[in-house]
Structure formats: C-alpha cells, structure tokens
MMTF fields as JSON, N, C-alpha, C and O atoms, coordinates in Angstrom:
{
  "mmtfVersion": "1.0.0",
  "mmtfProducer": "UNKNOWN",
  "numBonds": 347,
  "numAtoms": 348,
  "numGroups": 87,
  "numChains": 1,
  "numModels": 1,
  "chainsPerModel": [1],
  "groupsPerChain": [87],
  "chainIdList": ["A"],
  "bondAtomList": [4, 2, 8, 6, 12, 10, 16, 14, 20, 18, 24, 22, 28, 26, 32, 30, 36, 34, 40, 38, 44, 42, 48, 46, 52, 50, 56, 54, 60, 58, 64, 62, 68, 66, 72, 70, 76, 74, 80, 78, 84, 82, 88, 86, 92, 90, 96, 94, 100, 98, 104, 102, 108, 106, 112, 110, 116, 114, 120, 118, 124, 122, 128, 126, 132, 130, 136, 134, 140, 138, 144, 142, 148, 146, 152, 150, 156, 154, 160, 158, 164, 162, 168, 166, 172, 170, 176, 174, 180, 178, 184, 182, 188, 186, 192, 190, 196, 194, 200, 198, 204, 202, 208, 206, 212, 210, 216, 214, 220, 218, 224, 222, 228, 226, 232, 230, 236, 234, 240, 238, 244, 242, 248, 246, 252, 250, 256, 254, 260, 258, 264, 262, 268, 266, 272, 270, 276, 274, 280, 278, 284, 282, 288, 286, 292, 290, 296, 294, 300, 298, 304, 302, 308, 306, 312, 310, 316, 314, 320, 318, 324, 322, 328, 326, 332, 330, 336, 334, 340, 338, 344, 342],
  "bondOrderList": [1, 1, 1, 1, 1, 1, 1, 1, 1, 1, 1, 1, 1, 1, 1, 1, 1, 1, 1, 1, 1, 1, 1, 1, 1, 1, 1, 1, 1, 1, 1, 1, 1, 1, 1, 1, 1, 1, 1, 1, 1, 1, 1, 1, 1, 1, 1, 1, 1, 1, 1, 1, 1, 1, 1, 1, 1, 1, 1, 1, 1, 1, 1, 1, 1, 1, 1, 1, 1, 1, 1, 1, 1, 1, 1, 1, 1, 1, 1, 1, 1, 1, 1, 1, 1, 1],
  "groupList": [{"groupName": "UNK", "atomNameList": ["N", "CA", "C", "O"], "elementList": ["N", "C", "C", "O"], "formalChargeList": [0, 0, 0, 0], "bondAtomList": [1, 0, 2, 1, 3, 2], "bondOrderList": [1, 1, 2], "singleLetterCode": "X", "chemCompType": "L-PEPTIDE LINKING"}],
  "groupTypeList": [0, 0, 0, 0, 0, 0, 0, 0, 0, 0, 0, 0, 0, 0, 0, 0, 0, 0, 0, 0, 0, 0, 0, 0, 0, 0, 0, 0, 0, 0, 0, 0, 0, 0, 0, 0, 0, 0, 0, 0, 0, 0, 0, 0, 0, 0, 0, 0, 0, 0, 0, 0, 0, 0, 0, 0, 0, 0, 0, 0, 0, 0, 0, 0, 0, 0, 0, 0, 0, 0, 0, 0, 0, 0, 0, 0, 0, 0, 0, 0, 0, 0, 0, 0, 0, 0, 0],
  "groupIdList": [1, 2, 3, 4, 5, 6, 7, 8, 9, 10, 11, 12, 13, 14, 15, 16, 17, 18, 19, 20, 21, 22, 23, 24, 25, 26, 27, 28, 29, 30, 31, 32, 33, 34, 35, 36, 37, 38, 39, 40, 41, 42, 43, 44, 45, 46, 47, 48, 49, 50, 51, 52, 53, 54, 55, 56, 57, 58, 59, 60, 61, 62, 63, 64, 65, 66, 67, 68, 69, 70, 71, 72, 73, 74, 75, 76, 77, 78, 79, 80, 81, 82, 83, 84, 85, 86, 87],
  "secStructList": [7, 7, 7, 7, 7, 7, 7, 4, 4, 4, 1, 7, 1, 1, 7, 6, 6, 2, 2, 2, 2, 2, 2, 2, 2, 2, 2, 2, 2, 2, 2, 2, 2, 2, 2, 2, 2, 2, 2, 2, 2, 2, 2, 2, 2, 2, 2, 2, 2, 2, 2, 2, 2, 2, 2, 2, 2, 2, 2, 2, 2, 2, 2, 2, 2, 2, 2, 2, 2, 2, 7, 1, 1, 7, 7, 7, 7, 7, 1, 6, 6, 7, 7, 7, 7, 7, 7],
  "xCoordList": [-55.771, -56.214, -57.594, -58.566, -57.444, -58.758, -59.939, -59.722, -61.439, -62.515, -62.72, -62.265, -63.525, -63.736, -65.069, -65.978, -65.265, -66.635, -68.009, -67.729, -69.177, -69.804, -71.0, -71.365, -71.599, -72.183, -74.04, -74.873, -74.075, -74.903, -75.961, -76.99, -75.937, -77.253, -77.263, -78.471, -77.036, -76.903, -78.09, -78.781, -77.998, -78.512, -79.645, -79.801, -80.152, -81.588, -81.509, -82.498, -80.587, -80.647, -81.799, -81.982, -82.533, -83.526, -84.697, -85.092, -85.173, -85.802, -87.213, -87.524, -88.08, -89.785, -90.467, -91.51, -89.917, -90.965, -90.256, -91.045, -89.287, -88.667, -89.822, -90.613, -89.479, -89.953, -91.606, -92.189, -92.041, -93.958, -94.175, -95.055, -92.977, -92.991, -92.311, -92.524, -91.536, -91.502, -92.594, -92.696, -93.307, -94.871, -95.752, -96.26, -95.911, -96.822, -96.672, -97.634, -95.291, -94.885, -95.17, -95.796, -94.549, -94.731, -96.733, -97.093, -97.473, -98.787, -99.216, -99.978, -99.091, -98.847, -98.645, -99.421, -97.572, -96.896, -98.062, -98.32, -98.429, -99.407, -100.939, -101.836, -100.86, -102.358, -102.523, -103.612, -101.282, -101.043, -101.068, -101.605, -100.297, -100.277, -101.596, -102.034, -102.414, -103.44, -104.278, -105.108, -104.019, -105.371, -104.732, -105.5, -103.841, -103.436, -103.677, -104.132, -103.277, -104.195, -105.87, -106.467, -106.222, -107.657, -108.054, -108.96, -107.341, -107.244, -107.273, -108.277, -106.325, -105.715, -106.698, -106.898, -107.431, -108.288, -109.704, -110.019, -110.257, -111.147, -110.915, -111.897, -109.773, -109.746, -109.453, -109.488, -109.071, -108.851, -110.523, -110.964, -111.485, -112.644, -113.134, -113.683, -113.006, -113.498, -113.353, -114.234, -112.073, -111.968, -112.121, -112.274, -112.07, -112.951, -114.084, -114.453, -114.753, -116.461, -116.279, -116.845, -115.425, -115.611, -115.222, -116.07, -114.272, -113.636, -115.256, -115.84, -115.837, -117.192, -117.785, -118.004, -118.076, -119.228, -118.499, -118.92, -117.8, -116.458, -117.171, -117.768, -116.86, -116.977, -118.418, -118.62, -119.24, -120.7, -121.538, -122.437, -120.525, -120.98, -120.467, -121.16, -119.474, -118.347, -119.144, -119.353, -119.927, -120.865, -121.823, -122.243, -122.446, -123.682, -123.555, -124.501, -122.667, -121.982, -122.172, -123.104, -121.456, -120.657, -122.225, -122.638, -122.679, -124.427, -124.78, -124.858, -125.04, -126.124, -125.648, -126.4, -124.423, -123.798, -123.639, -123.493, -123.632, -123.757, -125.261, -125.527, -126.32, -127.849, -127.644, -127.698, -127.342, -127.662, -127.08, -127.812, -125.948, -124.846, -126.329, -126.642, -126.944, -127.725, -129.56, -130.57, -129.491, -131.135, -131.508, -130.689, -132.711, -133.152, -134.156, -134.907, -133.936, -134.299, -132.874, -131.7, -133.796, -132.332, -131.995, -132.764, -130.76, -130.158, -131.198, -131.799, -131.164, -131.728, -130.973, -129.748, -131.316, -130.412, -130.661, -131.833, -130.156, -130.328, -131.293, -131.936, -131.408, -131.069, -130.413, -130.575, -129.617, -128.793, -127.756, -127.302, -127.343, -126.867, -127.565, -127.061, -128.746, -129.336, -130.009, -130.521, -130.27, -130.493, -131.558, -131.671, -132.279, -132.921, -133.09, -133.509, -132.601, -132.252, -133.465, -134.231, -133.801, -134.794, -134.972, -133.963, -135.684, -136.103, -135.949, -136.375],
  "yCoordList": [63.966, 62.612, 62.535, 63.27, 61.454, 61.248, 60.785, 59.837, 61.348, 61.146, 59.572, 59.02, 58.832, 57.504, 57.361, 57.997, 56.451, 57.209, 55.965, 54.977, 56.344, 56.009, 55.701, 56.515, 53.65, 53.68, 53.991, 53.68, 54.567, 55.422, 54.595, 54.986, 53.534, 52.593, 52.279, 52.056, 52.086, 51.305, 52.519, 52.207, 53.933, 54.808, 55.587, 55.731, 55.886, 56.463, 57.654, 58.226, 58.629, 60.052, 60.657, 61.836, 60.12, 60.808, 61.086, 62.23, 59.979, 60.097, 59.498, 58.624, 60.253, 59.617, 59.854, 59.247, 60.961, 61.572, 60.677, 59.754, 60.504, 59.978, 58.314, 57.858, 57.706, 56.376, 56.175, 55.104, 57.161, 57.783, 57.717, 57.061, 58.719, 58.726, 57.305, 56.865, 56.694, 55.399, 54.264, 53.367, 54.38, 53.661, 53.875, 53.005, 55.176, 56.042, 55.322, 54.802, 55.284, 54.779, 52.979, 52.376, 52.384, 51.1, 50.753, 49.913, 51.407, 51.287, 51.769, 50.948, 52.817, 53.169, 51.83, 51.496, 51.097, 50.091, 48.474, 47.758, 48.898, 47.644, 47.694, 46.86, 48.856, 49.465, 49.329, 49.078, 49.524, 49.683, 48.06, 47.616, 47.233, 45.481, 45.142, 44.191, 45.526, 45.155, 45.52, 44.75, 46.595, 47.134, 46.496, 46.628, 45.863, 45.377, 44.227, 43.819, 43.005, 42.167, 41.715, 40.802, 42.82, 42.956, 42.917, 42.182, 43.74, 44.037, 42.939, 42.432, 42.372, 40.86, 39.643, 38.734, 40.094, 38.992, 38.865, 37.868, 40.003, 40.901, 40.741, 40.613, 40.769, 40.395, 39.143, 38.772, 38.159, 36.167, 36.262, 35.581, 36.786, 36.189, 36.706, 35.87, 38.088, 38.34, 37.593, 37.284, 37.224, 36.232, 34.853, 34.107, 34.479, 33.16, 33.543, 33.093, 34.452, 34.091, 34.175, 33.295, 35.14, 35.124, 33.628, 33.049, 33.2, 31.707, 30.939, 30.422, 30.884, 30.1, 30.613, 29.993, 31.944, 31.708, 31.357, 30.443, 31.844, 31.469, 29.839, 29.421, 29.216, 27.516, 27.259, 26.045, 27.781, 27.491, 27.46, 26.743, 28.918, 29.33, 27.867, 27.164, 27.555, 26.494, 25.509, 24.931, 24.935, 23.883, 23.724, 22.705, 25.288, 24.883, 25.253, 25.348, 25.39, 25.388, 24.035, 23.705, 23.523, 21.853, 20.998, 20.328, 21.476, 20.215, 20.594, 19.66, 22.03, 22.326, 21.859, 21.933, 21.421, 20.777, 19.325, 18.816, 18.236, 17.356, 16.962, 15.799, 17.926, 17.598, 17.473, 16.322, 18.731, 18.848, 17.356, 16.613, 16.939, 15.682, 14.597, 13.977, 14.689, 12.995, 13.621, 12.919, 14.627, 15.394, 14.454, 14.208, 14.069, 13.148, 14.064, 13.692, 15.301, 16.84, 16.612, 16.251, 17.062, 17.082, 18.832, 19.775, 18.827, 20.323, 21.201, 20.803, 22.476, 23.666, 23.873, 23.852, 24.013, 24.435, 25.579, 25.456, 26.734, 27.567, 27.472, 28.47, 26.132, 26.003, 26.59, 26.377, 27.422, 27.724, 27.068, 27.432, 25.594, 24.64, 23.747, 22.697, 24.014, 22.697, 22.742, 23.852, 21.816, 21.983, 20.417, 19.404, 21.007, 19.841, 19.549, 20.41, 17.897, 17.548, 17.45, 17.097, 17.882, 17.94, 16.612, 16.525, 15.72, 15.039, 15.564, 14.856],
  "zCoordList": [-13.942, -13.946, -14.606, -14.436, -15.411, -16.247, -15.51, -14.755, -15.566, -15.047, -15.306, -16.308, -14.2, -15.345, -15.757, -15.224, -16.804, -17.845, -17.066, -16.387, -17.375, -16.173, -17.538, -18.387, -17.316, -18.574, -18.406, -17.555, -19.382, -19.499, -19.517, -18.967, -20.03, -20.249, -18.83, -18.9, -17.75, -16.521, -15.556, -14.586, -16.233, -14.918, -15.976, -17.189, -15.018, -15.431, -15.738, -15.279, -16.496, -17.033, -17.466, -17.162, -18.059, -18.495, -17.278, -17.056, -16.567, -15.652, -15.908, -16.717, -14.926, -15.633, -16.524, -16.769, -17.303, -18.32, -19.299, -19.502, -19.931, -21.035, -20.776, -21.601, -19.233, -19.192, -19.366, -19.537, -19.297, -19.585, -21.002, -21.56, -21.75, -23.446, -23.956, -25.086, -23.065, -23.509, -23.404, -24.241, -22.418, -22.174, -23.246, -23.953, -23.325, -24.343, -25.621, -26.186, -26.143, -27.58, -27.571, -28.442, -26.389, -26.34, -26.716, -27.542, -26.092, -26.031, -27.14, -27.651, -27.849, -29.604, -30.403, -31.298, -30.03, -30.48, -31.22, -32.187, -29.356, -29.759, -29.922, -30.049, -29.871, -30.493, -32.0, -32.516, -32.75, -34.128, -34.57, -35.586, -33.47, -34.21, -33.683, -34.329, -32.774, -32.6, -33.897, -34.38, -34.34, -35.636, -36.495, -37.448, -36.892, -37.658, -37.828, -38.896, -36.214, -36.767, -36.945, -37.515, -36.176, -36.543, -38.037, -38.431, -38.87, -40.316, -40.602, -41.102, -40.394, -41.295, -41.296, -42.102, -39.642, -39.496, -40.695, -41.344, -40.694, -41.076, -42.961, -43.692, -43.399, -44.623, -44.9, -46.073, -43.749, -44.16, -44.068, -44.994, -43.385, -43.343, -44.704, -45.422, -45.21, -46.676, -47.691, -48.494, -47.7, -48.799, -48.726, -49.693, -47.35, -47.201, -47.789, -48.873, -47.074, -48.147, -48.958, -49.606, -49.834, -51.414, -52.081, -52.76, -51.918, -51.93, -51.511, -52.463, -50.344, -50.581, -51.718, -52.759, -51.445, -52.884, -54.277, -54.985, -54.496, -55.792, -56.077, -57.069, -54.894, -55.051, -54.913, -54.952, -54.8, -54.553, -56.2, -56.64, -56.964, -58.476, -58.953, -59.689, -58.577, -59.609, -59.546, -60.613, -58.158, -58.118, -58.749, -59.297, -58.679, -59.813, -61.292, -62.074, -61.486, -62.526, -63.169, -63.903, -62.897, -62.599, -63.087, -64.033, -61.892, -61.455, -62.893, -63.692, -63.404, -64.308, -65.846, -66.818, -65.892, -67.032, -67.019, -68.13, -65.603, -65.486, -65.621, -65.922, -65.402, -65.614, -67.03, -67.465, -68.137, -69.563, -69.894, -70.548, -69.523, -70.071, -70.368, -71.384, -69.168, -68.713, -69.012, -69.057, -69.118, -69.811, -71.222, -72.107, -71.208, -72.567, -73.492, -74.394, -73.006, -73.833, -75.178, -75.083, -76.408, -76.931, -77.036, -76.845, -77.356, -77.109, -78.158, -79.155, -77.56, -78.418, -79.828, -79.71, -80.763, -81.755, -82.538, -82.893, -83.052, -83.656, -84.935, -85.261, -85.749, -86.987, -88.563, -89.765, -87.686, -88.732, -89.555, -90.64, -88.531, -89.452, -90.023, -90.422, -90.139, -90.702, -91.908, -92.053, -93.055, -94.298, -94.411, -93.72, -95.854, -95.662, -97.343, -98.116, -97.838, -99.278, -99.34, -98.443, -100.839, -101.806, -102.667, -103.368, -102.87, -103.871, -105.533, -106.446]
}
C-alpha cells in the first residue's frame, strides 16, 4: 500500500537555522533597497542642483543680452568691416 505524500510546504523541515538564513537574507534584502533608495535620493538631489544652476547660467545669460538689446552704448566693433570713401 502506497504511503500518502505529505505537503511539504505546510511543515517546517528545515527547521530554525534555514528560518535565521531566511531572516538573514530577508534583512540583506532590505538593506540593499534601502542603499538603493538612498542612492536614488542622493542623485534626484544632484541633478536638481545641477538643473538650478543650469537655469541660473540661462538667466544671466538671457538678462545680459536683454541689457545689450536696450544699452544706448553702441556695439564694439572690430573695424575690420569698415572703410572710409575718399574725395
């Protein structure tokens, strides 16, 4: 007569050490998504600042070409284009 089969997931075979190395790994687990999102955090803030300063250059960028636009200085010129008719 055939044994009857007995399911394995239901009983604790391994015992406490397996459930210790299963703790162990679980806590591995979230040690690793923890540094991770630490990481992640740690580089949204890097490139936020860079993104500020990025937009801070673009501003004065911007201002120092909207000054030249409305400046009653007239522009510098090389004079290398310029000529002057003779009589």
């Amino acid at each position: 007569m055939a044994k009857p089969r007995r399911d394995r997931s239901l009983t604790p075979s391994c015992g406490p050490r397996l459930a210790a190395e299963n703790g162990a790994m679980a806590s591995k687990e979230e040690q690793a998504v923890k540094n991770l999102n630490m990481e992640k955090e740690e580089n949204m803030e890097r490139i936020g600042e860079e993104v500020r300063q990025l937009m801070e250059k673009l501003r004065e960028k911007q201002f120092s070409y909207s000054l030249r636009a409305v400046s009653t200085d007239p522009p510098h010129r090389d004079h290398h284009d310029e000529f002057c008719l003779m009589p």
